[in-house]
N, C-alpha and C positions, 0 to 999 in steps of 0.2 A: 504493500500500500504506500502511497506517495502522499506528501505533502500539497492539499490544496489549499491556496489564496483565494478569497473572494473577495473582492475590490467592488464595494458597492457605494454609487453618489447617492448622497442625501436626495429627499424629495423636491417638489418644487417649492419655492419660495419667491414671494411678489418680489424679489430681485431677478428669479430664474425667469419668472414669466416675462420681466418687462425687458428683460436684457440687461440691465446696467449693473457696472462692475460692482460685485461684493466680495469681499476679504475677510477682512478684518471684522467687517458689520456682522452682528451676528442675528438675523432676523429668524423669527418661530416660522416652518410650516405653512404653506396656505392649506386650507381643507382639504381640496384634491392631496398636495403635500402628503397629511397626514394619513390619506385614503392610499396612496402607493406606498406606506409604509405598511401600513395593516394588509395591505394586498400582499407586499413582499414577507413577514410574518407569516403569511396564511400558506403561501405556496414552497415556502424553505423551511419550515420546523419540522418537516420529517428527516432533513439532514443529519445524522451525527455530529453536530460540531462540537469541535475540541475547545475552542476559545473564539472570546469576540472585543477587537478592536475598534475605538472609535477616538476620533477627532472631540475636545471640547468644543468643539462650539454649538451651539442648540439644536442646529438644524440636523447636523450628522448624530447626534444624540437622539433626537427624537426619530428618529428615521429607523436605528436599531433598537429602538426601547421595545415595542408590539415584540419581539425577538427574545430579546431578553425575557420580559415577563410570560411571555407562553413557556420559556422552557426553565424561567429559575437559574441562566446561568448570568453570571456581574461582566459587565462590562468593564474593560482596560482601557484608561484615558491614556491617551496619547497625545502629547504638543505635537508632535513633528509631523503627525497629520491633520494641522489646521491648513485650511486656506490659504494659498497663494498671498499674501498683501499688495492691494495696487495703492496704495498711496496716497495721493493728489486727485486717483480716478476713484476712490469708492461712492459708490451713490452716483454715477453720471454714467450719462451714456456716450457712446462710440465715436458719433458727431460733439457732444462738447467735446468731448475729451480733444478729440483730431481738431480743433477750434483754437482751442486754451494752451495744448501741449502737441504742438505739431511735432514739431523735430522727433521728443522723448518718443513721441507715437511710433512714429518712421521705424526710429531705430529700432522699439520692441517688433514692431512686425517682422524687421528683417533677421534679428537676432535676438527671441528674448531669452536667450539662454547664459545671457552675460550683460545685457540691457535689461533695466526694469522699467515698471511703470514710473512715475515720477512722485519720487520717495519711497517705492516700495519693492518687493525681493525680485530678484532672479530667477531663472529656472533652475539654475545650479544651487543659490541659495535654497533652493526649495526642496531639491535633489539630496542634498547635505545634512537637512534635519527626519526627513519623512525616508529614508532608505536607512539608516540602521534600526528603525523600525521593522522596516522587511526583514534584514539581517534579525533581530530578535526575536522576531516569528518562525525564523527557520533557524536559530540556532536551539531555539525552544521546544519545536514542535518537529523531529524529522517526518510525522505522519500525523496522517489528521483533515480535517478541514478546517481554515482559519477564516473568520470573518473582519473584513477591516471595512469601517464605516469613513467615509474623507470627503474628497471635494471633487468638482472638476479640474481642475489644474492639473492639482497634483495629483490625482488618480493619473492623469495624462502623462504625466513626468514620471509617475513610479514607472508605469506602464511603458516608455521610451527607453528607462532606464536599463530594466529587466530584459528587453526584447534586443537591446545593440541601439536604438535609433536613438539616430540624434535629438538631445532633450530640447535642441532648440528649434525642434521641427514638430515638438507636442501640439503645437495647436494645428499642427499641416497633417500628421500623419495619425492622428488617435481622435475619437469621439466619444465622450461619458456623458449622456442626454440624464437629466433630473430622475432617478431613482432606479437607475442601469445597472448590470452588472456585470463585470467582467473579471473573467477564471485563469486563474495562473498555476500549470499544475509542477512541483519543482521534483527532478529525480536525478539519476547519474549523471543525465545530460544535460541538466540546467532547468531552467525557468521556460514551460512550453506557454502560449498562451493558447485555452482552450477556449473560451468562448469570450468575447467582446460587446460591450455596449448592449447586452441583453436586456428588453423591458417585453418580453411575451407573458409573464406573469400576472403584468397587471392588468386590467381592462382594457377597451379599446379607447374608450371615453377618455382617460387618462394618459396612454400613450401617443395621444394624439394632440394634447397641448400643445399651443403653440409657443414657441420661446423655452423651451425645457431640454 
């Protein structure tokens, strides 16, 4: 039996639906939100899982809580899989942002893996806290299923990291839509990734929001 990852994005939140950048902001759930966590709850508790990781911040908390409480097992806080920080950009969207901080834009687009937002991390910064996390889940667990609750970004960045791809081509080559889940299974031969950006579990109604 091999060690599996499950890299699941929090649900939606009136930041996922409207688009505009959030970090650091740590906003509850919208209802749908809370309704793809109960969704995801309902269709994974017959999992085995070995342990369950998650991000402080509310959103990735509430997201595995329906989990947690169905099966009675505690959740493991983890800093290093918070949020991305954008800075200067939380709370605005794509067009201010590209308005007020042209240049900083540019550069993140072209390289955010060593450009941030304006004041806020890297992708390497981001790379740097949220991956010896993965390392403690695999120096922890050689078998099992692991559940790790995070964000977009850096689900994007683990996910870059694990696979060889460039972390600074995360927003080019990876997609973790509001309450997705994607399988990383680890054995002799490294970190395979088994399924990507998965939402069949939850409704149709829900899968089909737009901005998530």
């Amino acid at each position: 039996m091999s060690l599996k990852i499950y890299l699941l994005r929090h649900g939606e939140t009136e930041y996922s639906q409207r688009g505009t950048y959030c970090g650091v902001l740590d906003p509850e759930l919208t209802p749908e939100g809370s309704q793809m966590a109960q969704a995801f709850a309902d269709a994974y508790r017959s999992i085995p899982w070995t342990a369950i990781y998650a991000s402080p911040m509310k959103r990735a908390i509430a997201t595995v809580q329906p989990l947690c409480d169905a099966l009675g097992l505690p959740m493991q806080i983890r800093d290093g899989l918070r949020e991305i920080g954008y800075g200067a950009w939380e709370d605005r969207d794509q067009e201010d942002v590209r308005l007020h901080h042209e240049q900083d834009y540019i550069r993140w687009l072209t390289e955010p893996a060593w450009n941030p937002p304006t004041g806020g991390e890297t992708a390497v910064q981001v790379a740097s806290r949220a991956l010896p996390v993965i390392t403690e889940i695999e120096s922890g667990y050689q078998t099992g299923n692991v559940l790790v609750a995070s964000h977009k970004a850096t689900i994007r960045i683990i996910l870059c990291s694990l696979m060889g791809i460039d972390i600074g081509r995360y927003r080019d080559r990876i997609d973790a839509p509001a309450g997705s889940v994607s399988i990383v299974k680890f054995d002799i031969h490294g970190p395979m990734l088994e399924t990507l950006g998965d939402r069949n579990y939850m409704p149709r109604h829900l899968r089909e929001r737009a901005g998530t």
